[in-house]
C-alpha positions as a Python dict, from the first residue, in 0.01 Angstrom:
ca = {
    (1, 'X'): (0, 0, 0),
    (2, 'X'): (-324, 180, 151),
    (3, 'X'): (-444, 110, 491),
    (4, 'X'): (-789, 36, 494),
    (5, 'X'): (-948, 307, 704),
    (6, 'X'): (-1186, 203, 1000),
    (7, 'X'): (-1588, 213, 856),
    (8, 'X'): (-1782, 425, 1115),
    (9, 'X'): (-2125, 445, 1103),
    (10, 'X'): (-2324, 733, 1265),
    (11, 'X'): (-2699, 683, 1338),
    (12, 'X'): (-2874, 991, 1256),
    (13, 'X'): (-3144, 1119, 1523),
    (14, 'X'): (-3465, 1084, 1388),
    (15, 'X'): (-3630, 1381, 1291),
    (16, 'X'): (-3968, 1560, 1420),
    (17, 'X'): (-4169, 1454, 1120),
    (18, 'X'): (-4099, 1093, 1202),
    (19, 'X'): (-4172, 1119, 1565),
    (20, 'X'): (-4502, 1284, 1496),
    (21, 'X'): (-4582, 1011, 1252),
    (22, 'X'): (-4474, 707, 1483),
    (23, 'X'): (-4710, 891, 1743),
    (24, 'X'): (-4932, 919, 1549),
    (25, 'X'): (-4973, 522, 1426),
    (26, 'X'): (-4937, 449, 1780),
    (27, 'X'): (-5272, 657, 1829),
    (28, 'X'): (-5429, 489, 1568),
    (29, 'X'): (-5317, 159, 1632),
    (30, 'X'): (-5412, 217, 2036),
    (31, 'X'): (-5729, 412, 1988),
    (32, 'X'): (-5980, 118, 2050),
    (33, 'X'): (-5819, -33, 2312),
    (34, 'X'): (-5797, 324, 2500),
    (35, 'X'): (-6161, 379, 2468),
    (36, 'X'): (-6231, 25, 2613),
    (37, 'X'): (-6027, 39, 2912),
    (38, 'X'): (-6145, 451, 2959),
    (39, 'X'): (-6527, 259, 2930),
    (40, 'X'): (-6442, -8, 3159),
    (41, 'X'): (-6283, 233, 3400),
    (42, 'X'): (-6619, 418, 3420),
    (43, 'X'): (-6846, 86, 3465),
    (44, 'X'): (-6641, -9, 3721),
    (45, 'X'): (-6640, 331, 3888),
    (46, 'X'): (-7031, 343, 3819),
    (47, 'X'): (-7109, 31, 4014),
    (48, 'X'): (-6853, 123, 4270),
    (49, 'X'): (-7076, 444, 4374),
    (50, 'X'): (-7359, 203, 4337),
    (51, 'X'): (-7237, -39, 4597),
    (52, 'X'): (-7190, 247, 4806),
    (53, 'X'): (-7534, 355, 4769),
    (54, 'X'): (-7782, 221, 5053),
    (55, 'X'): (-8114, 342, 4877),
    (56, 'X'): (-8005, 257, 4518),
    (57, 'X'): (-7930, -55, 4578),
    (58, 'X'): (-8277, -100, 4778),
    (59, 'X'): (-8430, -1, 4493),
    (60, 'X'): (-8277, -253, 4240),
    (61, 'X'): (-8362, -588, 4502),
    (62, 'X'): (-8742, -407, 4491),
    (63, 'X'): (-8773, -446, 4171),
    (64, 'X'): (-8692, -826, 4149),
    (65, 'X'): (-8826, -883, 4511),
    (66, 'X'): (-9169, -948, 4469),
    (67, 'X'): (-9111, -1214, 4149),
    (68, 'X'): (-8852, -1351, 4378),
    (69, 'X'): (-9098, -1415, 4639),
    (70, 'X'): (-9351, -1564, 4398),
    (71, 'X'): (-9107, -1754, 4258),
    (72, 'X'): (-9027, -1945, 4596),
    (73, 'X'): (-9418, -1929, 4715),
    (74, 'X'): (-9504, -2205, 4426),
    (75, 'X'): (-9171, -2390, 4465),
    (76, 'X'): (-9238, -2458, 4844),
    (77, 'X'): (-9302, -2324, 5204),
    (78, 'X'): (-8936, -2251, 5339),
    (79, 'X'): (-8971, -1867, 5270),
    (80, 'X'): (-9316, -1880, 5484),
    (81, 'X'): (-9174, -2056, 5760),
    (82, 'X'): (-8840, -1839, 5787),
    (83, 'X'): (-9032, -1569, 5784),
    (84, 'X'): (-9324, -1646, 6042),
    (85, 'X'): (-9113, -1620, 6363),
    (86, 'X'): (-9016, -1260, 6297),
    (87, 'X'): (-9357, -1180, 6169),
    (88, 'X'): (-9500, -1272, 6470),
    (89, 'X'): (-9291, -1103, 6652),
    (90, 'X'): (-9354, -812, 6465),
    (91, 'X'): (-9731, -860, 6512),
    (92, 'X'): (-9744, -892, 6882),
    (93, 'X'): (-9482, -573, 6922),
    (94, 'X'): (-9733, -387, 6728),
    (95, 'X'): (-10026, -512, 6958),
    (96, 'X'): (-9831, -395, 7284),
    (97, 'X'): (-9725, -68, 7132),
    (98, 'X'): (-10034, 51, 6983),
    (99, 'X'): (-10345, -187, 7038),
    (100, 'X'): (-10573, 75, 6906),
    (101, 'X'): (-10462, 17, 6571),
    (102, 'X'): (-10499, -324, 6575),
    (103, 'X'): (-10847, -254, 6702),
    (104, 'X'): (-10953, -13, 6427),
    (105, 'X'): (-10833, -282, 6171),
    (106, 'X'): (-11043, -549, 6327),
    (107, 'X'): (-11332, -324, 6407),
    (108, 'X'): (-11522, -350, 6097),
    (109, 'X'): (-11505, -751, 6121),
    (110, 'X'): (-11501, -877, 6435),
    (111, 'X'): (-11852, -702, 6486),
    (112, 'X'): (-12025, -872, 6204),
    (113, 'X'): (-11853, -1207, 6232),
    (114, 'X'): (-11977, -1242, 6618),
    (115, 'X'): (-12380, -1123, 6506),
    (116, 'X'): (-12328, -1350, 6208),
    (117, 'X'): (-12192, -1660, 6436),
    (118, 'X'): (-12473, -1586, 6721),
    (119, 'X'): (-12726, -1583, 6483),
    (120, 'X'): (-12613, -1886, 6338),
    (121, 'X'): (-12588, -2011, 6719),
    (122, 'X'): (-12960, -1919, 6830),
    (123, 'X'): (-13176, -1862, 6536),
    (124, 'X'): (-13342, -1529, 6675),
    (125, 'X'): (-13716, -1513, 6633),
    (126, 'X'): (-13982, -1261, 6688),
    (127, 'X'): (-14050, -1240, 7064),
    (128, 'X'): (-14435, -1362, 7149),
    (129, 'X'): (-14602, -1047, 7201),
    (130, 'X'): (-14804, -1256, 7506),
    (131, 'X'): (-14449, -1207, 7654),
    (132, 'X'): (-14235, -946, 7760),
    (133, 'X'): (-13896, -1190, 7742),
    (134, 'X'): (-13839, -1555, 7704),
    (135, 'X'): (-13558, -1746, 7859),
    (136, 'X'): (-13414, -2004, 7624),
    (137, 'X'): (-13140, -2086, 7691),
    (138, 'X'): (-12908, -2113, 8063),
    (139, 'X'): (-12537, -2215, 8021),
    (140, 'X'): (-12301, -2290, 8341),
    (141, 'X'): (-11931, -2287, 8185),
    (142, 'X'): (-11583, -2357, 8428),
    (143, 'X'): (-11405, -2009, 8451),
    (144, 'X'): (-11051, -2171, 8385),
    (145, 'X'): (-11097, -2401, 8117),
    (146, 'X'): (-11353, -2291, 7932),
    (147, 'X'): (-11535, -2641, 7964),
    (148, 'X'): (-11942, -2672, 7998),
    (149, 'X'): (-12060, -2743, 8315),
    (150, 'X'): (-12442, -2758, 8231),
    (151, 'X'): (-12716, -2611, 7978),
    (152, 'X'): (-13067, -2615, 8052),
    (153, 'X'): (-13284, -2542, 7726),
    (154, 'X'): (-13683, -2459, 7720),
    (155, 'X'): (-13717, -2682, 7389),
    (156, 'X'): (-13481, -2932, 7290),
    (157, 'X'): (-13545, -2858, 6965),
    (158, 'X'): (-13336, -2543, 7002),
    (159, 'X'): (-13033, -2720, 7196),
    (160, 'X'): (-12707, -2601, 7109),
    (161, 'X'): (-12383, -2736, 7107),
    (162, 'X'): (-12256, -2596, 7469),
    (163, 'X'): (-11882, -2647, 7341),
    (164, 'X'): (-11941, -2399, 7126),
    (165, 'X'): (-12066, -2146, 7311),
    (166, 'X'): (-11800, -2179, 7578),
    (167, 'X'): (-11500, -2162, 7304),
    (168, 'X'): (-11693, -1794, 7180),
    (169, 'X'): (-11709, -1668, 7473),
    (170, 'X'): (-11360, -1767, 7569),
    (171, 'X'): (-11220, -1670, 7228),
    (172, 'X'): (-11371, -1277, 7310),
    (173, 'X'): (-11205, -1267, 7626),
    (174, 'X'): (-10856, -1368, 7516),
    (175, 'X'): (-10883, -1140, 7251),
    (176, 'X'): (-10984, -844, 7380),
    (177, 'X'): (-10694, -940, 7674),
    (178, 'X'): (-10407, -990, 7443),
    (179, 'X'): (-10525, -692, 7155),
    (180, 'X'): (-10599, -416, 7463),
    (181, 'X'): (-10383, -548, 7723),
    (182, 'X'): (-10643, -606, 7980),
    (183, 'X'): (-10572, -839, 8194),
    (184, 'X'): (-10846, -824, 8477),
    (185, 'X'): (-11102, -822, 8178),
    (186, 'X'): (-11343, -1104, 8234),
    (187, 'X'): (-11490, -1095, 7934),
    (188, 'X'): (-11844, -1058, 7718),
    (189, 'X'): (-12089, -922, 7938),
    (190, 'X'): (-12426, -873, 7683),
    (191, 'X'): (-12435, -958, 7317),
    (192, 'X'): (-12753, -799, 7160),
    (193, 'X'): (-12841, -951, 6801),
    (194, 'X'): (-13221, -825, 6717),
    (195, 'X'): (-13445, -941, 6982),
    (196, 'X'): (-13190, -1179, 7088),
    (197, 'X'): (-13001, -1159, 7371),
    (198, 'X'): (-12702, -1331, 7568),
    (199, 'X'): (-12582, -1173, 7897),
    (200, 'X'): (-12285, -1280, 8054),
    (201, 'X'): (-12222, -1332, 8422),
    (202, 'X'): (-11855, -1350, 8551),
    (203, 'X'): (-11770, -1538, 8874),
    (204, 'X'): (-11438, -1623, 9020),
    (205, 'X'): (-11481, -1981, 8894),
    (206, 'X'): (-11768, -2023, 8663),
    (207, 'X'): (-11933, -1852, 8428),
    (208, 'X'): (-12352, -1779, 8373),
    (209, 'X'): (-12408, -1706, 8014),
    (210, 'X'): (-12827, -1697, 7962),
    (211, 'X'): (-13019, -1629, 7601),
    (212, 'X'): (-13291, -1471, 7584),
    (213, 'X'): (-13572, -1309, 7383),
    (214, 'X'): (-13778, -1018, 7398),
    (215, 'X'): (-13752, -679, 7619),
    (216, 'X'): (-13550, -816, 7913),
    (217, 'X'): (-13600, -606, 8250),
    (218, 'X'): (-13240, -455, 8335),
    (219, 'X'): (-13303, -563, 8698),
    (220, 'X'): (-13320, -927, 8589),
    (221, 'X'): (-12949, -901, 8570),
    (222, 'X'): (-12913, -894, 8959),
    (223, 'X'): (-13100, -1175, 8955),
    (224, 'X'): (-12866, -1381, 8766),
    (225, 'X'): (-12548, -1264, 8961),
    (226, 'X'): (-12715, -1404, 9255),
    (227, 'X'): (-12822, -1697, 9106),
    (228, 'X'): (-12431, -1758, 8971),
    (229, 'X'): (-12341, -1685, 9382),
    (230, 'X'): (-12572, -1917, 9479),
    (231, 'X'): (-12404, -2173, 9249),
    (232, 'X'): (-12061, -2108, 9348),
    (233, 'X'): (-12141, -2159, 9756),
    (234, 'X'): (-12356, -2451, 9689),
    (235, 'X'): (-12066, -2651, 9483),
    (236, 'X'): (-11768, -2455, 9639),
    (237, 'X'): (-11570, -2783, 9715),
    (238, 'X'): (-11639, -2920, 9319),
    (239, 'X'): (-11528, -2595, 9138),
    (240, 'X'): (-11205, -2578, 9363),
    (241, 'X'): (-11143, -2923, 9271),
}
């Protein structure tokens, strides 16, 4: 009898060729998910530098800033009113740093408006030519709050509204305070619109403001600083109260 001899099997190493095939269907197989990842890799690399980059990305919220701000202008006002504080702020800093600027900006407007609201104010007319000047006008105005104390016209029909001149005069002086930083400024001393004319006379606690037409003397000025004296010794006790 034969004995049956053990079977052994012997796995045979696989050869180059088949190697360089499998490595090959692995290439092929792989290839579009390898250029994916390699192109997601460099997106994500891309924006990475991107992040990193101050001005780039300053450029990219310009571009969409201004719609954005549109955008919230016609839903409501919250932008506008998170923004005013620090625009202010901004504004007056500006003002104490350089008030020249803010000067030069206004220059070509404040000029105009002021003629444009005097005129308005006083009507200015051709001067009689029987007459050197006319007064037309005399307005005695509290220092401190701006309120009219009395106004003495030559016509009625050419009263104004005393309020009115009062609030210009004190709107001048707080600007030209607060835009130049002078704070012993009293204010608007003569305002010359054609042959119109409005000088200004300062006291501690009142104020003289006169109009005028015509060629007014120069020396009629000293008259009305001691007139606006005068005034403030004969109701001393009423202005300090």
């Amino acid at each position: 009898m034969k004995s049956n001899a053990s079977l052994k099997v012997h796995a045979e190493p696989l050869s180059t060729e088949t190697d360089d095939k499998l490595a090959s269907l692995r290439e092929l197989v792989l290839a579009p998910v390898n250029s994916r990842v390699q192109e997601l890799e460099q997106q994500v690399d891309s924006q990475s530098e991107d992040l990193n980059n101050p001005e780039l990305q300053a450029q990219k919220c310009s571009d969409v800033l201004v719609q954005a701000i549109g955008i919230s202008a016609e839903k409501d006002e919250s932008l506008s009113n998170a923004l005013q504080p620090e625009v202010m702020k901004g504004f007056h800093q500006s003002i104490q740093e350089d008030p020249s600027e803010l000067a030069e900006c206004l220059y070509p407007v404040l000029g105009p408006a002021v003629r444009k609201m005097v005129f308005n104010m006083f009507s200015p007319k051709k001067a009689n030519p029987n007459k050197p000047y006319t007064i037309e006008q005399v307005f005695i105005i509290h220092k401190e709050t701006s309120l009219p104390l009395n106004h003495t016209v030559i016509d009625e029909a050419m009263v104004q509204d005393a309020d009115m001149v009062s609030g210009m005069l004190d709107a001048i002086r707080s600007f030209v305070r607060d835009a130049f930083s002078q704070h012993d400024f009293d204010g608007l001393n003569t305002l010359q619109v054609g042959d119109l004319s409005v000088w200004v006379e300062w006291g501690p606690k009142a104020i003289l403001a006169v109009v005028m037409h015509g060629q007014v003397p120069d020396d009629l000025r000293d008259v009305f600083a001691r007139l606006l004296e005068q005034f403030h010794i004969e109701h001393r006790e009423t202005l300090l109260d």
